[in-house]
N, C-alpha and C positions, 0 to 999 in steps of 0.2 A: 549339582550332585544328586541327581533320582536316577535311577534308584542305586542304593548305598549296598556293595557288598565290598564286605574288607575281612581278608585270609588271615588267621595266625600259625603261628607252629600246630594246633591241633584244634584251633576254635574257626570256624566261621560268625560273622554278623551280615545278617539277609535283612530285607524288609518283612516286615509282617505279614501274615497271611491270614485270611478269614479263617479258615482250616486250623489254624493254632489257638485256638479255643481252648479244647482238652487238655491239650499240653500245659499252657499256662495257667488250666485251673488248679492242676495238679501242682504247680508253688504259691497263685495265690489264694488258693482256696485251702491250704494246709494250715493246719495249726503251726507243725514245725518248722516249715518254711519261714512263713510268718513273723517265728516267736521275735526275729531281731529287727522285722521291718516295721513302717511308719503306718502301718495299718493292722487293723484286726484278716483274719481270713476272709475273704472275697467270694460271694453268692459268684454261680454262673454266668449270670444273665449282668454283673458290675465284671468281672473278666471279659467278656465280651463288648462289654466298654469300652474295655481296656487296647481291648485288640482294634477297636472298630475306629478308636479315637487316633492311634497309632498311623491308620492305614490315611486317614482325614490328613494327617498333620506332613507327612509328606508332600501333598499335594498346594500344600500352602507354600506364597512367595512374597515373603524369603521365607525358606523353612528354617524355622527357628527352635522346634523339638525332632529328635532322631531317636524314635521306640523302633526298638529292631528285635530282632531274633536270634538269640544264640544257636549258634548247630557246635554241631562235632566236623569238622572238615568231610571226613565220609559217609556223613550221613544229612538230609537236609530237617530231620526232626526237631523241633524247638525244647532244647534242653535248661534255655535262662531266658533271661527279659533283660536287658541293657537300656541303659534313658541318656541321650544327654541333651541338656534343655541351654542353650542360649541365653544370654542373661547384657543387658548393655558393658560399654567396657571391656570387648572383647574378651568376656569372659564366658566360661559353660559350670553347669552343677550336671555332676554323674548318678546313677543309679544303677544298680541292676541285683539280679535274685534269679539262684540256681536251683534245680530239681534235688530235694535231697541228696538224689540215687545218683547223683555225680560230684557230692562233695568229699572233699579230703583227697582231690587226686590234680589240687594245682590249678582249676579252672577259672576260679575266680579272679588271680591274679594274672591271668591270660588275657581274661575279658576286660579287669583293668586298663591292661596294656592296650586293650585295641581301642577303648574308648578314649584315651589318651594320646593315641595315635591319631584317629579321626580328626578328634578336636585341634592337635596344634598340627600336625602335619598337613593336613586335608581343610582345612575350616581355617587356621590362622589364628587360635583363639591365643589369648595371652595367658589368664588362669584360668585353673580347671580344679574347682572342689567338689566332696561328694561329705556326706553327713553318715552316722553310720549310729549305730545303739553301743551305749558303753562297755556292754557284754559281750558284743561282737567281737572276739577275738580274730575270727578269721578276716572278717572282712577288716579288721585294724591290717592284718599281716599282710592282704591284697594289695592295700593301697602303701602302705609302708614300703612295699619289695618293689613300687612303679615309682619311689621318690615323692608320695606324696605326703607330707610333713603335717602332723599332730597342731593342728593351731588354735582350737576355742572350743570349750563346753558351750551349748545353749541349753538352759535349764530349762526344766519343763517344755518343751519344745513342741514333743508331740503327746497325743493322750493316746494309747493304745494298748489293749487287752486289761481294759479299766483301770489306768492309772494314768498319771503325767509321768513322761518318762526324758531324759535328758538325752541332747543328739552331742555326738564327737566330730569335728568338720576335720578334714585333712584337706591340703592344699599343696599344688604345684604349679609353679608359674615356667613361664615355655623357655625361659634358657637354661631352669634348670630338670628339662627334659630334655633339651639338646644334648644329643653325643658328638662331642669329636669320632669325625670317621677316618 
C-alpha cells in the first residue's frame, strides 16, 4: 500500500510532501491549534521533522506508521495531519489536527472516517483507538459520530503547555465498524 491516497465525500488523505512544511506549521506551530493536542506548539525546523519523518516511514517494510496529509478533494493544499500508527494485535492508535480556518464545518469527523476506513477496510486491523484531551469537545464528537466508544481516562498522561494533563481514549473494534450492505 505506497503510496496511500484515499477520497472522501469532501476530504482527500495524500502522502506527505516536503513542500507541506508551512502548511503544517501553521496547526503545529499555533498556540490554538495546539491548545487540545499532546504537545506544546512546534518550532519550524521540529515540523519539518514532522514532515520529513512522515516521508521516512512510508518507505519502511512493513509500514507500520501512515502520516499523511489532509487536502480538501479540489484542492491538493495540506489542510490537517492524520497519523495512524500500527501497534501488535492487529490493532492501530489514530491521530490527526486541522487548520483552525477549517474547523466547525464537519471535517474532523470525515477525516475520522477515512482513517477508519484505511485501517479496517484496507490494512485489516481489528481495533482502532485515538486518545484525545478531555476539553476536546470536538474531537469527542468526531470520534463519537465514526462509532468510536468513550472507554478510559489516563491520568496525567501527557505534560503539555506546563501542566500534566489527562488523555480520553475512544475505541472501535472492526465488527462494530462493519455495515450491513
Amino acid at each position: 500500500m505506497n503510496p496511500i491516497t484515499l477520497e472522501g465525500p469532501r476530504l482527500t488523505f495524500r502522502e506527505l510532501r516536503e513542500d507541506d512544511v508551512d502548511a503544517l506549521f501553521e496547526i503545529y506551530g499555533s498556540e490554538v491549534a495546539t491548545e487540545h493536542l499532546s504537545f506544546d506548539p512546534r518550532p519550524l525546523d521540529s515540523v519539518a521533522g514532522v514532515i520529513a519523518s512522515g516521508i521516512a516511514d512510508r518507505q519502511a517494510d512493513p509500514r507500520t506508521v501512515y502520516a499523511l496529509a489532509v487536502t480538501l478533494n479540489e484542492d491538493p493544499g495540506l489542510i490537517g495531519y492524520a497519523r495512524l500508527a500500527l501497534e501488535a494485535h492487529r490493532a492501530g492508535q489514530i491521530g490527526f489536527a486541522l487548520n483552525p480556518s477549517v474547523w466547525g464545518r464537519g471535517y474532523g469527523t470525515e477525516t475520522v472516517q477515512l482513517l477508519l476506513q484505511l485501517g479496517f477496510d484496507q490494512l485489516g486491523l481489528h481495533r482502532i483507538w485515538g486518545a484525545r484531551s478531555p476539553k476536546n469537545a470536538a474531537s469527542s464528537g468526531a470520534m463519537s459520530r465514526n462509532g468510536m466508544v468513550e472507554e478510559a481516562r489516563i491520568r496525567d498522561h501527557v505534560f503539555t503547555h506546563g501542566a500534566w494533563r489527562d488523555s480520553i481514549t475512544h475505541v472501535v473494534l472492526e465488527d462494530e465498524w462493519r455495515r450491513p450492505e
